[in-house]
C-alpha positions as CSV (number, residue, x, y, z in Angstrom):
1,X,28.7,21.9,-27.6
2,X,27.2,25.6,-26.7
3,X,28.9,28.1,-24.9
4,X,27.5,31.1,-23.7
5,X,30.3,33.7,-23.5
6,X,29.5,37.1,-21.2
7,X,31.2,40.4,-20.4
8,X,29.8,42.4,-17.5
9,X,31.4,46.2,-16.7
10,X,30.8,46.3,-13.2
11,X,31.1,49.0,-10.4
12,X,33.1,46.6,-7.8
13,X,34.2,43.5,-8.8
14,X,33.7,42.1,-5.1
15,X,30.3,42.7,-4.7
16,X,29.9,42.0,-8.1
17,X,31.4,38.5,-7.6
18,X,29.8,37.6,-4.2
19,X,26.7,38.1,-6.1
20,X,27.5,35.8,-8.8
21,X,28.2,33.7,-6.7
22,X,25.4,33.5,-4.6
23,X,23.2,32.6,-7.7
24,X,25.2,29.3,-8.6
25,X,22.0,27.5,-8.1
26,X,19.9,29.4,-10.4
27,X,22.5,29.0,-13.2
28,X,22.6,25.3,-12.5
29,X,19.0,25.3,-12.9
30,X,19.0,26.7,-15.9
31,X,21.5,24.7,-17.6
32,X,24.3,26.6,-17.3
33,X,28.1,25.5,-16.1
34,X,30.5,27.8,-15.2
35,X,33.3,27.3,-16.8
36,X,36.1,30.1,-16.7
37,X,36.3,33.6,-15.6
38,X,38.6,36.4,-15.9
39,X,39.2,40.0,-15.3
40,X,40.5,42.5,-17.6
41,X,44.3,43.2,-16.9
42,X,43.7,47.2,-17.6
43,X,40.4,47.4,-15.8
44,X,39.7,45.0,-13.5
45,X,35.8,45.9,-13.0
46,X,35.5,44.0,-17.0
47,X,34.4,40.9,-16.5
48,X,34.0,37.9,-18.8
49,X,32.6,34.9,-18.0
50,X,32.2,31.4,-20.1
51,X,29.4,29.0,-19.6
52,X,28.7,25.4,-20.7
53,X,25.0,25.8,-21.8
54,X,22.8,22.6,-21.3
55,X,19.9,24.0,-22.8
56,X,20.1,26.9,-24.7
57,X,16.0,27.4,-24.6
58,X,16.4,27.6,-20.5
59,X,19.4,30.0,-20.7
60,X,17.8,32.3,-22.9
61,X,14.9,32.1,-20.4
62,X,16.7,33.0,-17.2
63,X,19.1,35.7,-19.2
64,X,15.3,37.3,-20.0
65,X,13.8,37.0,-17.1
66,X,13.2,40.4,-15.4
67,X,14.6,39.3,-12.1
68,X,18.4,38.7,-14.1
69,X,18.4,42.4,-14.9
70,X,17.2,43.0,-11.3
71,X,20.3,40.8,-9.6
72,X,22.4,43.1,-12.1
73,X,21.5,46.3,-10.9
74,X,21.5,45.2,-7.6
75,X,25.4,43.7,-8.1
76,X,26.8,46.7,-9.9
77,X,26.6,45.7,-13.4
78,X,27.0,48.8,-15.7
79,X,26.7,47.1,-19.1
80,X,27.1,43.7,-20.1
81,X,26.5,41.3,-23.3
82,X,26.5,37.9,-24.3
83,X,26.8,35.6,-27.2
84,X,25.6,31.9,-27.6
85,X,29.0,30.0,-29.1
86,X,29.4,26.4,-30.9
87,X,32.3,24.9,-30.5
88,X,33.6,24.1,-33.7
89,X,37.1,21.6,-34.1
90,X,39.9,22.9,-36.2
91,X,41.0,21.2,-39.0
92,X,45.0,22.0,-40.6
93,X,45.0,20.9,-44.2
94,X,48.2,19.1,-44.4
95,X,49.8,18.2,-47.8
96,X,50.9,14.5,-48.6
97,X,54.1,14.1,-48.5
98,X,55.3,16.8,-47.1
99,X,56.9,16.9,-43.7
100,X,56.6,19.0,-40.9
């Protein structure tokens, strides 16, 4: 599965989140699934975000679209990046015969 994994350094975190908030739809549209969300302990204005990604082609899409960078601005994002993630399963090589 894809993740997309984002930090945004924003001015207010409140009016940053109601406006996050307020585009739920558009993220749905374009495949995208909130998943978590946190806050920096030491500065609470660092946001990262994780996102299930249906359809990496539309993310990219909306994430480029000039009216993203516009809702940024218009939020209080100062900087911000993002990174497309595979989920990957972890595998412990385990000896025979010896016990754990």
């Amino acid at each position: 599965m894809t993740h997309m994994l984002c930090r945004n350094k924003v001015a207010d975190f409140a009016k940053w989140k109601r406006g996050f908030d307020s585009h739920a739809a558009a993220h749905r549209e374009a495949g995208l699934k909130l998943v978590h969300l946190w806050r920096d302990v030491a500065d609470p204005n660092n946001v990262f975000f994780l996102f299930e990604v249906g359809s990496t082609k539309k993310a990219r899409a909306f994430i480029s679209a000039p009216e993203a960078a516009e809702a940024g601005k218009e939020f209080g994002v100062l900087d911000g990046e993002m990174h497309f993630i595979v989920e990957r399963a972890a595998k412990r090589a385990v000896k025979r015969g010896t016990k754990r």
